[in-house]
N, C-alpha and C positions, 0 to 999 in steps of 0.2 A: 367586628361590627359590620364585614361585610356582606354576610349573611341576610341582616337585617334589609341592608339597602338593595342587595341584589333581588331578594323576595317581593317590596316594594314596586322597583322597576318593572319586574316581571307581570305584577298586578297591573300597572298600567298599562304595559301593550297590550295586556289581554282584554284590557278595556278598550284600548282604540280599535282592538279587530274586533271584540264584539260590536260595537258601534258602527262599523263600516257594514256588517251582516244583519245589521237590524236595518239600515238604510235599505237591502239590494230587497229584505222581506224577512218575515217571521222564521227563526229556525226552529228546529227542535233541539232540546238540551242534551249538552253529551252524554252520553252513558258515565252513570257513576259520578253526575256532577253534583256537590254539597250544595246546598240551600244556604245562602247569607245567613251569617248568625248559627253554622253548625257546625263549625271547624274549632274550636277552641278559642273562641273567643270569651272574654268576659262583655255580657250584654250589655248595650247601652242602657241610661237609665230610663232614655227615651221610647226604647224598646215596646210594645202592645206585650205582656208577655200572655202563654196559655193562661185560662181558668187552670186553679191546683184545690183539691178538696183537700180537708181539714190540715189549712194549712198556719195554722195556729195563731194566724196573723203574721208569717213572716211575710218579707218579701218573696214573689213567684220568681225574681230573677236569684236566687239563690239555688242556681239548678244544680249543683251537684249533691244540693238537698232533698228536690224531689222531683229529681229523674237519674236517680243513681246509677241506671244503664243506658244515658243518653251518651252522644259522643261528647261534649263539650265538659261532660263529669270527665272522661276519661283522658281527655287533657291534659284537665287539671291533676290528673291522677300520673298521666307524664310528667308533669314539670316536678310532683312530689318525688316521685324515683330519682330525677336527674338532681333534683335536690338534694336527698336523703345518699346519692350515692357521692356526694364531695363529703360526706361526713362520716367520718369513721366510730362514732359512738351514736349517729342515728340523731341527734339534737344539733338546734338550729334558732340565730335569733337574728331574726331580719326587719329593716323596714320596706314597707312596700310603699313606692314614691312614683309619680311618673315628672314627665316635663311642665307641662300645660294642664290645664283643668279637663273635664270631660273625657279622658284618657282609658277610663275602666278603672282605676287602681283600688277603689273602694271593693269594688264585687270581686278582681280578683284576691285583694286579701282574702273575703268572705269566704270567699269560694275556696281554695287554697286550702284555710284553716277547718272549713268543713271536711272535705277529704283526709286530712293528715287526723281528725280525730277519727278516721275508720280503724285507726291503729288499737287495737284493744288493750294492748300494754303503753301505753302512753298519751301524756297530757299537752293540751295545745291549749293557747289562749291567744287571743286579736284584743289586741287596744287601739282604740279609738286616740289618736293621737291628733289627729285635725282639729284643735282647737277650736278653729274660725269658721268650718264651717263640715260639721259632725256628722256622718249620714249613718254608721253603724246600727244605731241602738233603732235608728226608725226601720231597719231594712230588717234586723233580729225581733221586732216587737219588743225593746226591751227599755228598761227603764234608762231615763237619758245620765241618770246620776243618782248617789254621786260618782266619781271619776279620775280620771287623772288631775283635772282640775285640782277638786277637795284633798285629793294624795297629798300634791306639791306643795297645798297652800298647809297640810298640815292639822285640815279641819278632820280627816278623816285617817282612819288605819286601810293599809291597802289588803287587808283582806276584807275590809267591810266595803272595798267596789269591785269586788269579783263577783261577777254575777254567774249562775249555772245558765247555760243554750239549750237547745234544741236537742243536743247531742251530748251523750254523757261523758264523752273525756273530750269535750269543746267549753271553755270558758270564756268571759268577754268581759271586759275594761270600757267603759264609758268616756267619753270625752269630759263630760263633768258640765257646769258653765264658769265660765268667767268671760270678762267685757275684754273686746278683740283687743282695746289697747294695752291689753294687760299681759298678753301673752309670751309676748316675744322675751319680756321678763321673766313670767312663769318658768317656761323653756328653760331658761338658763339657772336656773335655781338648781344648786349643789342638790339638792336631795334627789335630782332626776337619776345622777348614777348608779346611787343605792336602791332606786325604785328598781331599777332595770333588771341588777344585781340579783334581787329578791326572787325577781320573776323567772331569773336562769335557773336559778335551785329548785322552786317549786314546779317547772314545766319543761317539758321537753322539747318545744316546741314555740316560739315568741315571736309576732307578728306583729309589727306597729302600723298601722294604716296613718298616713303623713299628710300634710299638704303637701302639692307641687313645689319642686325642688326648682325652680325656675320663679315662683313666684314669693314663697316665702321661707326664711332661711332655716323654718322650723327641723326640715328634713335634714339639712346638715348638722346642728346642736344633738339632734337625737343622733342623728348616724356617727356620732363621734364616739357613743357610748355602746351603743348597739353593734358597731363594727363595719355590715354590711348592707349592702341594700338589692332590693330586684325594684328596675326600671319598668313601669308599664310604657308600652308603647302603642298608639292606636296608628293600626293601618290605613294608609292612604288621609291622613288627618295631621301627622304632628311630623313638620318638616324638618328634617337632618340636622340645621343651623338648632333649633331647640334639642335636640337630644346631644349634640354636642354639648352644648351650655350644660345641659345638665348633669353630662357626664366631669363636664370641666371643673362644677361647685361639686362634686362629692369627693373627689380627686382633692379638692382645694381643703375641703374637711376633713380628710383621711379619713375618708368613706369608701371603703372595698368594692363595685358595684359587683357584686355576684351573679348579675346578668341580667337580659331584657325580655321580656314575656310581650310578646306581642299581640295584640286584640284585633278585633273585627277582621280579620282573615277571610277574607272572599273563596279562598282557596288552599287544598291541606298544606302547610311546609311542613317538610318532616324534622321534628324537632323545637318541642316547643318554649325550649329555654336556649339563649342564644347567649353564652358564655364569653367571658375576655379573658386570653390568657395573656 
C-alpha cells in the first residue's frame, strides 16, 4: 500500500509548489502535462462530461464506451491486463467496493466491464449490487428491474434479470427494488451463493458493483462468496485511516482485496492497479 500513499504525498507537494508559482505569476504548463480527468481516472459524477452523438441514452461518462482511443479507456484497459494476468484461465469474479461514498467505484465497475467485453471470445456481466442506493441501470439506460432484488426474493428466475448492453458480450444485473430496511436481510439469504455460483458458469468475467465497505456491511456478505475484491480509491479525497478500515473489514470477512484502483489522478503513476502481496 505504499505505493498508494507515496503517489498521494507526491500529489501534494506538487500542489504546494504549484501554488507558491501561481503566487510569484502565471506559468506556462509543462510539456507533456495531462489535463485533470485524463489520466485514468474513473470521472466524477459531478464531472460537465463532453456532448457524445447517438448515444443511446447512456451515460457520456461511460468513456471507455465512447472514446475507445482516449487515454482514460486505456487505463482501464491496463488494469484489465494486470487483471487478467493473476489469472491463469483468463476469468475473474470481483466486487468493486471503495471506502467512503463519491469514491468512483460505480463507473469504474462500468468502465471495467465495458473494456473486458472487447474480448470477443468471452462473456462479462456488472451486477448492480447497491441495493440502497443503485446508479448502474440509470448510467446504462437500462431498465432498473427486475434484479437481484427479485432473484433473492425468489419472485423472479435469474436469467429473467440479465438484461443485454450496449455491447454484445457485456450483460448487466439490475439492482431490482426492495425497501432499504430490508436489505441487510436480503444480503444474507442463502440463495445469494448459488446466485453467484450460476453467474461463474455462465460468464467469464463477474463484477458486482457494492456499497462502501466502510459504510455498509453489504461489501463483506457478498465478498465472502465472491472471494475478492478491487478497492476504488479517490485521490487527494479518501484519507488513509478509511482505506485502512476498509482494508481491515474485508480482511475481517475473508475478503481477498486483489488491489486498489486509484481515481482522479492529477498526474500519470505508472501502474494502475496497486496490488498486496
Amino acid at each position: 500500500m505504499a505505493n498508494v500513499w507515496d503517489a498521494m504525498k507526491k500529489h501534494k507537494a506538487e500542489q504546494a509548489e504549484a501554488a507558491k508559482t501561481r503566487a510569484k505569476g502565471p506559468a506556462a504548463p509543462a510539456p507533456g502535462a495531462a489535463a485533470p480527468g485524463e489520466t485514468g481516472q474513473a470521472p466524477a459524477a459531478a464531472e460537465t462530461p463532453a456532448a457524445y452523438p447517438g448515444s443511446d441514452g447512456c451515460s457520456p461518462l461511460l468513456r471507455a464506451y465512447f472514446d475507445k482511443g482516449g487515454k482514460i479507456t486505456e487505463e482501464y484497459r491496463a488494469l484489465r491486463t494486470n487483471l487478467l494476468a493473476q489469472r491463469h484461465d483468463g476469468k475473474f469474479c470481483y466486487l468493486v467496493t471503495s471506502a467512503l461514498p463519491g469514491e468512483g467505484k460505480t463507473l469504474t465497475c462500468l468502465n471495467l466491464g465495458i473494456v473486458m467485453a472487447e474480448r470477443p471470445d468471452r462473456r462479462t456481466v456488472v451486477v448492480d449490487c447497491d441495493l440502497r442506493k443503485a446508479k448502474c441501470a440509470e448510467l446504462l439506460n437500462a431498465s432498473p428491474s427486475p434484479g437481484m432484488a427479485e432473484v433473492l426474493q425468489g419472485q423472479v428466475a435469474l436469467k429473467d434479470a440479465i438484461q443485454p448492453s450496449l455491447l454484445r458480450n457485456l450483460f448487466f444485473i439490475p439492482a431490482g427494488r426492495v425497501r432499504h430496511n430490508e436489505v441487510g436481510k436480503l444480503m444474507g439469504r442463502p440463495e445469494l451463493e448459488d446466485l453467484v455460483e450460476q453467474l461463474r458458469r455462465q460468464f467469464d468475467h463477474v463484477l458486482f458493483d457494492t456499497p462502501p465497505v466502510n459504510i455498509a456491511s453489504d461489501a463483506g456478505i457478498l465478498g465472502r462468496v465472491a472471494g475478492e475484491a478491487l478497492l476504488v480509491v479517490r485521490m487527494n479525497k479518501t484519507n488513509r485511516e478509511s482505506v485502512e478500515r476498509a482494508m481491515a473489514l474485508l480482511h475481517a470477512a475473508n475478503v481477498k482485496p486483489a488491489g486498489i484502483v486509484l481515481t482522479h489522478q492529477k498526474y500519470h503513476i505508472p501502474g494502475y492497479l496497486y496490488r498486496y502481496s
